[in-house]
C-alpha positions in Angstrom: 0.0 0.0 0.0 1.1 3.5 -0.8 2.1 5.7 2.1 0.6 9.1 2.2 3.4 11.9 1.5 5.5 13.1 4.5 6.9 16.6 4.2 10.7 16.8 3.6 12.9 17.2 6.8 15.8 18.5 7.3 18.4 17.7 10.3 20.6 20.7 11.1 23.2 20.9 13.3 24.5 23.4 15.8 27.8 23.3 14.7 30.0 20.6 13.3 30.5 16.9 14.7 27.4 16.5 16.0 26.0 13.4 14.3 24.1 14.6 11.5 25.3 12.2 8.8 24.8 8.9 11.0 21.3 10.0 12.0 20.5 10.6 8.5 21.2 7.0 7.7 19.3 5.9 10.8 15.6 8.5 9.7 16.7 7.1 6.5 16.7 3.1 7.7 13.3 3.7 9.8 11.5 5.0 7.0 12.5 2.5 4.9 11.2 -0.1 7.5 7.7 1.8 8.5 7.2 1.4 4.2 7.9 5.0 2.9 10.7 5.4 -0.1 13.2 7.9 1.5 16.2 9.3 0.1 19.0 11.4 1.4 19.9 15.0 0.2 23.2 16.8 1.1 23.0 20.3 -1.3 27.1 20.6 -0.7 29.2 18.5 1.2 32.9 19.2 2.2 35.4 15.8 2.9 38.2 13.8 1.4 36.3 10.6 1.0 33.6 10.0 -1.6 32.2 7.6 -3.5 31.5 6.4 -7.1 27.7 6.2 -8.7 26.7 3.2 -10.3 27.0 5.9 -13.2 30.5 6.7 -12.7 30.1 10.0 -11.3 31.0 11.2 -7.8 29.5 12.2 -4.1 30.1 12.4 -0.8 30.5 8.6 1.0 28.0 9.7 3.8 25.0 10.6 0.8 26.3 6.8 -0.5 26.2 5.2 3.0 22.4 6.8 3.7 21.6 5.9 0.3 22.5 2.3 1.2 20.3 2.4 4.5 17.0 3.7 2.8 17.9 1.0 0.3 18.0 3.0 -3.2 20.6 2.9 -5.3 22.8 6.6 -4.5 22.8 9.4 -7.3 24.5 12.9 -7.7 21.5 14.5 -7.6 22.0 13.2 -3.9 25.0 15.4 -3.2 24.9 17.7 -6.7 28.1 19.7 -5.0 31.2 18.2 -3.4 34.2 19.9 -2.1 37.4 17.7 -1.8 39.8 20.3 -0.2 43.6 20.4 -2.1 45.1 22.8 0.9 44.0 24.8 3.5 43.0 27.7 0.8 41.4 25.6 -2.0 39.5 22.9 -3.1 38.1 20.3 -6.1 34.8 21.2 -7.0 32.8 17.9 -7.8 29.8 19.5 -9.7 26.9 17.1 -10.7 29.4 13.8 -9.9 32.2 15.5 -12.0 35.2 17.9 -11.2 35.4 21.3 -12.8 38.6 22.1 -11.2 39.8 23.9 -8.6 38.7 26.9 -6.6 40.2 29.3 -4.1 37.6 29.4 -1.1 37.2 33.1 -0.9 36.3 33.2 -4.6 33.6 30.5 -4.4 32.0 31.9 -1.2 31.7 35.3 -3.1 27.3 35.9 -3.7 27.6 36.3 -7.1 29.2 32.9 -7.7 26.7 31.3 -6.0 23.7 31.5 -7.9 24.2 29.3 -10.8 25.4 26.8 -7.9 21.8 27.8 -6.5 20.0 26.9 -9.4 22.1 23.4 -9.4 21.0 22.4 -6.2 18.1 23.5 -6.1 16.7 21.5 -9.2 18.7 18.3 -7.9 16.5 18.7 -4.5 13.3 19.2 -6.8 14.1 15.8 -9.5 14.7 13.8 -5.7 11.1 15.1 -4.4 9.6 14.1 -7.7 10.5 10.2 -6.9 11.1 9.5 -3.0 9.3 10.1 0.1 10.0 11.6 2.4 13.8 13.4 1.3 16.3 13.5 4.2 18.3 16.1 3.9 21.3 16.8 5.9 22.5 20.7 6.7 26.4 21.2 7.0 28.2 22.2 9.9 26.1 24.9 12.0 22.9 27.3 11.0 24.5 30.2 12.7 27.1 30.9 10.8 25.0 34.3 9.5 27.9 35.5 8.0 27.3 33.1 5.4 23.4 33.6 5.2 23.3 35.5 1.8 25.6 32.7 0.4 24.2 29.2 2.2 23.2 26.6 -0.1 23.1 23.7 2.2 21.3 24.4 4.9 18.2 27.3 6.1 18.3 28.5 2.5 17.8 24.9 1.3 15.4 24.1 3.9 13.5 27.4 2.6 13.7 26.4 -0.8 12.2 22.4 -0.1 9.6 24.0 2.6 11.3 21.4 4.8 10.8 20.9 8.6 14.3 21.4 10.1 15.1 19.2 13.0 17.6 21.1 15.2 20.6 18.6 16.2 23.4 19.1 19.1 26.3 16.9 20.5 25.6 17.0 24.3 28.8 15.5 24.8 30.5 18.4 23.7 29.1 20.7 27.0 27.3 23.6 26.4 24.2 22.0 24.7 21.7 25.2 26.4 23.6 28.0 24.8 24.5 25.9 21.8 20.6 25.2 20.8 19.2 28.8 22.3 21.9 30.9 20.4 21.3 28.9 17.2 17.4 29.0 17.4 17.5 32.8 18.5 19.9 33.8 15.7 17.7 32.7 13.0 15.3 34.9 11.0 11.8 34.6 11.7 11.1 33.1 8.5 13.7 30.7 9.5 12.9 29.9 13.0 9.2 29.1 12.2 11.2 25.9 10.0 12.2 24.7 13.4 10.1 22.2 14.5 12.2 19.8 16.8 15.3 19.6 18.4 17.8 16.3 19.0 20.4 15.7 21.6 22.5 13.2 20.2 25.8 11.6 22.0 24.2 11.4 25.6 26.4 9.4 28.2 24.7 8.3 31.0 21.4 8.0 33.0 18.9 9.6 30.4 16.8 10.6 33.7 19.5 13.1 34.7 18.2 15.0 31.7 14.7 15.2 32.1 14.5 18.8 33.6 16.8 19.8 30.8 14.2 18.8 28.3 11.7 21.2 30.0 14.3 23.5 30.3 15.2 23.8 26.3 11.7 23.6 25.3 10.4 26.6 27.8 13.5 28.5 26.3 12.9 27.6 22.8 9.5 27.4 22.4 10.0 24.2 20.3 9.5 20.4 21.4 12.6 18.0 22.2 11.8 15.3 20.2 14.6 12.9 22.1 17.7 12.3 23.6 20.0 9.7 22.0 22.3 8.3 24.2 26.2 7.8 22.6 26.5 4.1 21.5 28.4 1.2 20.9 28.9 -1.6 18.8 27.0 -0.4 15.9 29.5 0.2 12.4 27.9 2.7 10.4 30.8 4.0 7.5 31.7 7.4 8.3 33.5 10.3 5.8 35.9 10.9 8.3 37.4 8.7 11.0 39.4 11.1 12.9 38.6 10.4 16.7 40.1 7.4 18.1 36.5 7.1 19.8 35.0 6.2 16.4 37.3 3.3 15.5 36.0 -0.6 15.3 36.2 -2.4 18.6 35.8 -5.6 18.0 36.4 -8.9 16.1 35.2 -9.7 13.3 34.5 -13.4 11.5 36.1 -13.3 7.7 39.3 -11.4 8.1 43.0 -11.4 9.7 41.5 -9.6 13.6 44.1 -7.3 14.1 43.2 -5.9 17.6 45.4 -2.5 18.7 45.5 -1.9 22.6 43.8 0.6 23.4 46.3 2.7 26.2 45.2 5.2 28.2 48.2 7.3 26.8 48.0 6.1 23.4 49.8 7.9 20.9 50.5 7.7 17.2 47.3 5.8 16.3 48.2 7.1 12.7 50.7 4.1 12.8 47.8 1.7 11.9 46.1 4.0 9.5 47.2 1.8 6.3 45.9 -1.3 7.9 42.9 0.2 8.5 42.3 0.4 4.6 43.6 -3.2 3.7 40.8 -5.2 2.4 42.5 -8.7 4.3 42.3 -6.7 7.9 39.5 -6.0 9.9 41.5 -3.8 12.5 40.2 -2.9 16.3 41.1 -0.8 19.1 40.0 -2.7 22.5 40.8 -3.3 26.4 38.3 -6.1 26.2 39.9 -9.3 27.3 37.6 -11.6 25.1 38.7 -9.7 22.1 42.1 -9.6 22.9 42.2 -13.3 22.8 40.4 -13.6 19.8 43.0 -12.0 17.7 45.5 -13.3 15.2 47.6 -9.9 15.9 47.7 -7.8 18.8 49.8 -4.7 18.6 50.6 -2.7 21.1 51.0 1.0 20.4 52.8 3.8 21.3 52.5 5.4 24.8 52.6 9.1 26.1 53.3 7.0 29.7 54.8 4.0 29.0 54.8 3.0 32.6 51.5 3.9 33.8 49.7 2.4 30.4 52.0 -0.9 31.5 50.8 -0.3 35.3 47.3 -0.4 34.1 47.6 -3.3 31.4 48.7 -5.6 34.8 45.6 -4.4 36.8 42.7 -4.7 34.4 43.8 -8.4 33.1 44.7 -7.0 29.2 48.7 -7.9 30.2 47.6 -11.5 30.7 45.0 -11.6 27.9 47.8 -10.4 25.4 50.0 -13.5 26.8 47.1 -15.9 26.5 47.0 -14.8 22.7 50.2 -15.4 22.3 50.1 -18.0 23.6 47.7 -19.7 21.6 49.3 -18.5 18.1 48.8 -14.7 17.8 51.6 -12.5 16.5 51.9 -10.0 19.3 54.1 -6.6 17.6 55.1 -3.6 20.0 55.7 -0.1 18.5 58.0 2.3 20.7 56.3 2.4 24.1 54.4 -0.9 23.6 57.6 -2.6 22.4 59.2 -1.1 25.9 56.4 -3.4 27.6 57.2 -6.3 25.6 60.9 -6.3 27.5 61.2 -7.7 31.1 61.7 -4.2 32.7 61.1 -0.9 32.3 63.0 1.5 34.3 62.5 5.2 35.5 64.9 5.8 37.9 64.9 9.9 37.1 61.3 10.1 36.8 60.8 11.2 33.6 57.5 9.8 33.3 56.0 9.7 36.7 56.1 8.1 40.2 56.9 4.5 39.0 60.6 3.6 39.2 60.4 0.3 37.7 57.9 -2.0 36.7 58.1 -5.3 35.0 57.3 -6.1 31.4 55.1 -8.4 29.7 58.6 -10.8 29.6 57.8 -11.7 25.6 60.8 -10.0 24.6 64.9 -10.5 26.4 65.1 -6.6 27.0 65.3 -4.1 29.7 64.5 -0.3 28.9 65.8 2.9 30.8 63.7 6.1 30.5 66.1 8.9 29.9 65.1 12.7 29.7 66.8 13.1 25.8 63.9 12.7 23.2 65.0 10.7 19.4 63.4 11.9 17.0 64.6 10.9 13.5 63.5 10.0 10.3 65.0 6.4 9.2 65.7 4.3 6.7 65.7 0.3 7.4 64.9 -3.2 5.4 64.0 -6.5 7.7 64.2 -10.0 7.4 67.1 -10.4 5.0 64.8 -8.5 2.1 66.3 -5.6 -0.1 63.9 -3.5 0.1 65.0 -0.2 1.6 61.6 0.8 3.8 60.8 4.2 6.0 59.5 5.4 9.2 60.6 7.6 12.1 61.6 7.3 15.7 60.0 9.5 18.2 60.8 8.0 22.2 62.2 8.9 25.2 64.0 5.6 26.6 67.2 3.0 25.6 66.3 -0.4 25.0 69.1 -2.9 25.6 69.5 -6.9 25.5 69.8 -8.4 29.0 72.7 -10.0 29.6 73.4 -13.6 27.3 70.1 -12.9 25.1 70.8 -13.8 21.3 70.9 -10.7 19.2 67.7 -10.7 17.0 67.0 -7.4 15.6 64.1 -6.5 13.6 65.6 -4.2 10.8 68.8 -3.1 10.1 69.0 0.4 9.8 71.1 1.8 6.7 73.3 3.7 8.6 74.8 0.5 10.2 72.5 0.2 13.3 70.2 -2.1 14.4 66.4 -1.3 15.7 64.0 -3.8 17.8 63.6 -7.3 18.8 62.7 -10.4 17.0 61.8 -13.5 18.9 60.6 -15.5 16.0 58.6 -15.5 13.2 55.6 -13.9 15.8 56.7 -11.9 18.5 58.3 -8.4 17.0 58.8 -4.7 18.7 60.2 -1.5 17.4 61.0 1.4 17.9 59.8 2.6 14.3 56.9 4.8 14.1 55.2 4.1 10.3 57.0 0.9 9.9 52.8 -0.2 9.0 53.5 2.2 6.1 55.6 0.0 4.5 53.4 -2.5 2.1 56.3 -5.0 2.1 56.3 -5.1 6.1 52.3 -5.2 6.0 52.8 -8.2 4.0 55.5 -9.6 5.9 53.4 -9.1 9.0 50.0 -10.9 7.4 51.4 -14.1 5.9 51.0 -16.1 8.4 47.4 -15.6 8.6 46.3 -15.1 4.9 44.9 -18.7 5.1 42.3 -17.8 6.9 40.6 -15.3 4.5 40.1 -18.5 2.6 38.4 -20.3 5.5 35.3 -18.3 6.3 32.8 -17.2 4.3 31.8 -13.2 5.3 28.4 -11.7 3.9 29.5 -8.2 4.0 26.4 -7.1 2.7 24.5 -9.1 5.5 26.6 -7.4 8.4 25.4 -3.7 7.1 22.3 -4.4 6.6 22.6 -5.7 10.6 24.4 -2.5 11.5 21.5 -0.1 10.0 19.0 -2.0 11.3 20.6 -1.4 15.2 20.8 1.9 14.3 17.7 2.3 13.8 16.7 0.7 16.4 18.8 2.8 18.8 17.5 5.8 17.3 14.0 4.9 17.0 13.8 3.9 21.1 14.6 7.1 21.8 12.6 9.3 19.4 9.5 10.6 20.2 8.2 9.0 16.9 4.3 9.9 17.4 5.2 13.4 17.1 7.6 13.0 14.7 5.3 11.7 12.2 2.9 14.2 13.3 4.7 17.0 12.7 5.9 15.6 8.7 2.0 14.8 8.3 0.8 18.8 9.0 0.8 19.9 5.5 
């Protein structure tokens, strides 16, 4: 049966990071379910990462990924502009899915550029309303940015343009969520407030109950409903543009690919190390302290530290020091990098208190060295190969400590540095540490690291497809527990 037409909505944002993408894909998923034919809408979209259109033309991943949840196939008319910044200054202009080269920012936020770019957008919004129902549209960044207001094409202007409800969204996690929402409602136009008809406060951690006078609070401020507060969750993989908090990483295993799970420290530093694996279609990488997950890994690598001691102190009090043994144990490759090869050794020393209170402490005893903090930092760019191979790889040392054999250990260095000197530990084909920041960088070590376990890609059978679906239908189940869906609908039915 054919659903009666739901107004367009859009879901702004009071200012950057505050979920707008991911509960796009979750309205989009809901919809979907409760029998409409949604799409998603971005008018212009700024990030590094996009995607390709069964037509060979290009947008933003996010329109892709919501594209993907309200089960359409994704278009250009989707996301008709996309930015791809070249430097701080400029960027690629993606203009119905194709480039058109280069522009300096000032020049394309100037008015009278702007209103063929108008007319673009504008008629990409109207084609989508011609075909799905309801369009989810997603604003950019924040509405208050009135600076911009004569030149805005992605969000009140757009809203104005589709006669969409705009849903106002904020990041409670971020502190602040009262003056955020009131200052972003209050510095709208009246013609633009009277859009407003809800507002979300995504990213809640914590008893939901504490809240409750809040609610009241915002809505006697505002004027306009609160149509829920979504707490901050877990174990749910939605694809995001851009993965730059170590908050948003995978953290846990997964059946089908070589687990590669990365402790997560306390202290951790130089997560960039593991960016490369990240992107290597054999690897499903994970950042965890969970025990179970620890043990389920082929490789566990242990990162670098700001505190080398008290992210070792710590590994020995919440079982993760014994879990990474027990892996070991049972076959896993465990690899230290810097401060987590330092906890591979048998000691680690502090006896000037460059780090902190602890003096010594005892490694995880995987590897026959002892390290000494020292106040002197190395920093130094290097070049190295391993394992006997020519190939001349790269990285960069960046520690505070000396790592040295204990008395009658075997020499068994990693890599032989091209300057004649020798970095890190090797005790057999599965128990590694360096002090070599990018080492992960290197394709040839990647491989190196991996071949023991590329038999197992061929072992299980992993329905990709299956395990997204899965993850947008959590989402939406998150999101729908926690929205005030009665009213929701209600306020998409008033015209």
């Amino acid at each position: 049966m054919k659903k009666n037409r739901l107004n367009s909505f859009m879901l702004a944002g009071t200012g950057s990071d505050v979920g707008k993408s991911v509960l796009a894909a979750a309205f989009c998923r809901i919809l979907k379910q409760d029998g409409y034919t949604p799409a998603p809408f971005k008018a212009q979209n700024m990030a590094l990462n996009s995607y390709v259109t069964p037509e060979g033309l290009e947008i933003g991943r996010a329109q892709a990924v919501q594209a993907e949840a309200a089960g359409v196939s994704c278009h250009t008319d989707m996301n008709s502009l996309l930015l791809k910044p070249s430097t701080e200054q400029t960027a690629q202009v993606i203009l119905g899915g194709k480039p058109i080269g280069d522009r300096n920012a000032y020049e394309f936020f100037q008015k009278e550029n702007r209103k063929e770019l108008r007319k673009v957008v504008n008629a990409a919004y109207d084609r989508l309303a011609n075909q799905f129902n309801p369009i989810v549209m997603e604003g950019a960044g924040s509405i208050s940015e009135i600076n911009f207001r004569d030149c805005d094409l992605v969000n009140m202007s757009m809203a104005k343009h589709a006669g969409a409800d705009v849903f106002l969204v904020a990041n409670i996690d971020r502190g602040g969520v009262f003056a955020s929402v009131y200052g972003s409602v209050l510095l709208q136009t009246s013609e633009e407030r009277s859009l407003i008809k809800g507002i979300i406060i995504n990213k809640f951690r914590g008893d939901i109950r504490l809240f409750e006078r809040g609610v009241k609070m915002l809505e006697k401020l505002c004027g306009i409903p609160v149509l829920g507060v979504i707490p901050y969750f877990k174990g749910i993989y939605i694809e995001e543009e851009d993965s730059v908090m170590l908050e948003c990483k995978n953290r846990e295993a997964m059946v089908g690919k070589i687990n590669i799970a990365v402790i997560l420290l306390r202290h951790l530093s130089n997560f960039t190390d593991f960016n490369i694996l990240e992107r290597d279609e054999r690897v499903h990488l994970y950042y965890t302290n969970n025990v179970d997950d620890i043990e389920k890994a082929n490789i566990v690598l242990l990162p670098g530290s700001k505190n080398t001691l008290d992210d070792l102190y710590e590994l020995r009090c919440n079982g993760v020091a014994q879990a990474i043994l027990k892996a070991h144990q049972r076959g896993a490759t465990v690899m230290g990098i810097c401060g987590g090869y330092q906890m591979m050794g048998l000691e680690v020393r502090d006896p000037q208190g460059v780090e902190g209170d602890f003096n010594c402490l005892p490694g995880l005893g995987l590897l026959p060295v002892i390290t000494s903090m020292q106040g002197d930092k190395v920093t130094r760019q290097v070049n190295f190969t391993f394992d006997g191979t020519e190939t001349i790889c790269k990285g960069y040392e960046i520690h505070m400590g000396r790592t040295v054999l204990v008395e009658g250990a075997v020499a068994s260095s990693l890599n032989q540095l091209t300057d004649g000197r020798e970095d890190g530990y090797r005790n057999g084909r599965k128990c590694l540490g360096t002090y070599i920041h990018g080492i992960l960088d290197n394709q040839s070590f990647i491989d190196f690291l991996l071949k023991p376990y590329t038999d197992k890609l061929e072992q299980h059978a992993f329905d990709y497809a299956a395990f997204k679906e899965e993850q947008y239908d959590k989402l939406a189940a998150h999101v729908r527990k926690h929205i005030n869906m009665p009213l929701f609908y209600r306020i998409l039915k008033h015209n």
